[in-house]
C-alpha positions in Angstrom: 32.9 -61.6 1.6 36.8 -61.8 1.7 37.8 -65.0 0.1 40.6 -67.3 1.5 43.3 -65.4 -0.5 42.1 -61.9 1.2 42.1 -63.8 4.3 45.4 -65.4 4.4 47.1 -61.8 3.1 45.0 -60.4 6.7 46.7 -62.8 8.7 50.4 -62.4 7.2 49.4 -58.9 7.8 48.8 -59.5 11.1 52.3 -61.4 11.6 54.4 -58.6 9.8 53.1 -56.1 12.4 53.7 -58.0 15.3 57.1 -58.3 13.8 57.7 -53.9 13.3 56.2 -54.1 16.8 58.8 -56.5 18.2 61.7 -54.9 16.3 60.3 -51.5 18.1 61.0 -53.2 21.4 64.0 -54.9 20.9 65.8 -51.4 19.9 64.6 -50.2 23.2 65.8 -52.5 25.0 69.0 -51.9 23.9 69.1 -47.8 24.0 67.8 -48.3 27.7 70.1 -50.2 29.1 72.6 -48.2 26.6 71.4 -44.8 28.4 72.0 -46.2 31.6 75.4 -47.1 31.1 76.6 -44.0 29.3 73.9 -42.2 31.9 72.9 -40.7 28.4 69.9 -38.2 29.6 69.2 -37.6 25.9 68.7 -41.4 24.6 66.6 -41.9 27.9 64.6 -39.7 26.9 64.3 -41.1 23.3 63.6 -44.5 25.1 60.4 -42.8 27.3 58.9 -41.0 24.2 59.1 -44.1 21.9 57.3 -46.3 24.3 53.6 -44.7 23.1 54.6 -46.2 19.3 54.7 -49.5 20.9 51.4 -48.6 23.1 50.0 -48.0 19.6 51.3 -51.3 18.1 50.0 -53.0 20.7 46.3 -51.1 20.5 46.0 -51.8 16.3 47.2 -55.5 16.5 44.3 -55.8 19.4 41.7 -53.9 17.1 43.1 -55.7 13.9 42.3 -59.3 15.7 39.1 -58.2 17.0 38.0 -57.7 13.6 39.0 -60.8 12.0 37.6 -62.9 15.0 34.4 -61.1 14.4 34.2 -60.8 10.7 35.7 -64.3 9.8 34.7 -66.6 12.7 38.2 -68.5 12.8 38.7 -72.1 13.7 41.4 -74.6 14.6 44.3 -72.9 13.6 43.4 -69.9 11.9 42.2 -69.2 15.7 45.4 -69.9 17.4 47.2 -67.9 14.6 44.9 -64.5 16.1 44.5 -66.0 19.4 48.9 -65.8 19.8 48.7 -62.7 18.5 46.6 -61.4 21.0 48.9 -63.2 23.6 52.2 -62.1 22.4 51.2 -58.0 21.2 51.1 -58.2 25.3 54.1 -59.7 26.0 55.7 -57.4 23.4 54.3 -53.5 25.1 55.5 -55.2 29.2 59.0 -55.6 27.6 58.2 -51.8 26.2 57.3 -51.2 29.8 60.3 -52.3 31.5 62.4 -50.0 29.0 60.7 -47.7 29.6 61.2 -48.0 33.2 64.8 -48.6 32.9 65.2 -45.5 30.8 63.3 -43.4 33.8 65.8 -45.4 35.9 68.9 -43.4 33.3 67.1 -40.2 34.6 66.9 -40.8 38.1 70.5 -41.7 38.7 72.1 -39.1 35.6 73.5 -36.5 38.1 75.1 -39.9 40.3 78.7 -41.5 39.8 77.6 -45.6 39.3 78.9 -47.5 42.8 80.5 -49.6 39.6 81.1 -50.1 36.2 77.8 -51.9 34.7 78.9 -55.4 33.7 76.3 -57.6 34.2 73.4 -55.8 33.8 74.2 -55.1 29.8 75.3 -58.2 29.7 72.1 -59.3 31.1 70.2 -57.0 28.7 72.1 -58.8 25.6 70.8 -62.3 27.1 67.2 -61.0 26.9 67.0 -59.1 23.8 68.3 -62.2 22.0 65.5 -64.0 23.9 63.3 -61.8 22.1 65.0 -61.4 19.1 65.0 -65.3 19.2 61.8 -65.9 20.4 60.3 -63.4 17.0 62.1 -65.5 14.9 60.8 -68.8 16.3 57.4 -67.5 15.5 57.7 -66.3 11.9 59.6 -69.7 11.0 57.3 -71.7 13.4 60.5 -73.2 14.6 59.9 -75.7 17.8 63.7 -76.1 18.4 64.4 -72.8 18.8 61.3 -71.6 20.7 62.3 -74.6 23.0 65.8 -73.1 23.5 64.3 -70.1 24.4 62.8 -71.8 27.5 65.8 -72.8 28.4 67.9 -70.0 28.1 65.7 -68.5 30.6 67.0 -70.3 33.4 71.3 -68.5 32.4 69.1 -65.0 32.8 67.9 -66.1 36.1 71.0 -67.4 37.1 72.4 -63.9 36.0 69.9 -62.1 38.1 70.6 -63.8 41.5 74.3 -63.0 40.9 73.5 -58.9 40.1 71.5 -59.3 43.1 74.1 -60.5 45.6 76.5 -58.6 44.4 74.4 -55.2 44.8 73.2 -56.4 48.3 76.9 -57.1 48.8 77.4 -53.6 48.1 74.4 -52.3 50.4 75.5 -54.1 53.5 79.4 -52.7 53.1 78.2 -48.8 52.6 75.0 -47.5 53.5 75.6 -44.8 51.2 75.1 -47.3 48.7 71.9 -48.2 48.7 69.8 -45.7 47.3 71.2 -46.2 43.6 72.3 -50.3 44.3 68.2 -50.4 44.8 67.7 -48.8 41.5 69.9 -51.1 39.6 67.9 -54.0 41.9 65.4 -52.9 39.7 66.7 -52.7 36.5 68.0 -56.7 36.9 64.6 -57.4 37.6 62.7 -55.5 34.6 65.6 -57.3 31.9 64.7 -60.7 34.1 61.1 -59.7 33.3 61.7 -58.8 29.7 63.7 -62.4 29.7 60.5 -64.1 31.3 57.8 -62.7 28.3 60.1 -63.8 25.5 59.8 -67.0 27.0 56.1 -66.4 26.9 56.3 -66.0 23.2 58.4 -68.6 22.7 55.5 -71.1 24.5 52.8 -69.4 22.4 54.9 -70.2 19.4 54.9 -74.0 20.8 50.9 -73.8 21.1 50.4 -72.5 17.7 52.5 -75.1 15.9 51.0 -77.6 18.3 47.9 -76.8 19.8 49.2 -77.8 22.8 49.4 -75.5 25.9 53.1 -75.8 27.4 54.4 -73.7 30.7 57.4 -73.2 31.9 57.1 -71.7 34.8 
């Protein structure tokens, strides 16, 4: 029988991994979008190889909640403390995802000059890993305020994203010769958008745990 002490270690246990998981993700964000703008085949590279880490991450968190929902029988709180972990391990390996897919992005376009200098999209990159890195430290200091800013910083990375994305059609309509790599980049403002959108996610589940009250902002 693990006593309340035991118990209570588990489930800071269970916080400090989702917290090596997010730090995991947040570095790739940054050496993915890093690779693209240096076209840096070799940190690419790094990026793809380091996204089965975070696929393990995610797979122990899942297995460590599993047991402590079966084992302990959690209620009221102690159930949304495992239930957001459950939510936000998720949210944490599709921002792993879209690194990942922005580093295969590095690899596709290495051998092309960029149509342009990369501006926005690292800039729009720095938006969303401080969404995450924001959104991680909401949740360890149950922080409402700043999980709610989170939410709303969401909107300046949208804003951001319909900007890349007239520019780069821009760019398709004048030149033809354009559009295969403009399209990739298309992409790559979506995945950050993407990344933007699940640290909002966590942010909310942050909300619900303190709260117990669902919130949406979408």
């Amino acid at each position: 029988m693990v006593t309340r002490q035991g118990y209570d270690q588990e489930l800071e246990g269970l916080r400090q991994d989702l917290l090596n998981m997010g730090r995991l993700v947040s570095e790739a964000i940054a050496q993915a979008v890093e690779s693209l703008a240096r076209q840096d085949v070799e940190l690419a590279r790094r990026v793809t190889l380091g996204d089965d880490a975070i696929d393990k991450w995610e797979q122990d968190i899942e297995d460590k909640c599993m047991v402590l929902i079966a084992r302990q029988q959690p209620l009221a709180r102690d159930l949304r403390i495992i239930g957001t972990g459950l939510k936000i391990t998720t949210d944490l390996e599709r921002i792993g995802d879209h690194a990942y897919d922005i580093a295969n992005v590095t690899l596709r376009l290495a051998k092309q000059p960029l149509i342009k200098p990369l501006v926005d999209i690292p800039r729009m990159a720095g938006m969303a890993q401080k969404m995450l890195n924001d959104s991680l430290e909401a949740y360890v200091n149950l922080d409402i305020s700043l999980a709610e800013s989170i939410c709303q910083a969401d909107d300046d990375v949208d804003n951001l994203y319909q900007q890349v994305f007239r520019e780069l059609l821009t760019f398709m309509l004048e030149d033809p010769r354009t559009i295969s790599q403009a399209t990739q980049l298309l992409f790559v403002a979506r995945y950050l958008e993407r990344m933007a959108d699940h640290s909002t996610n966590i942010a909310e589940w942050t909300i619900y745990l303190v709260t117990g009250q669902r919130r949406r902002k979408r």
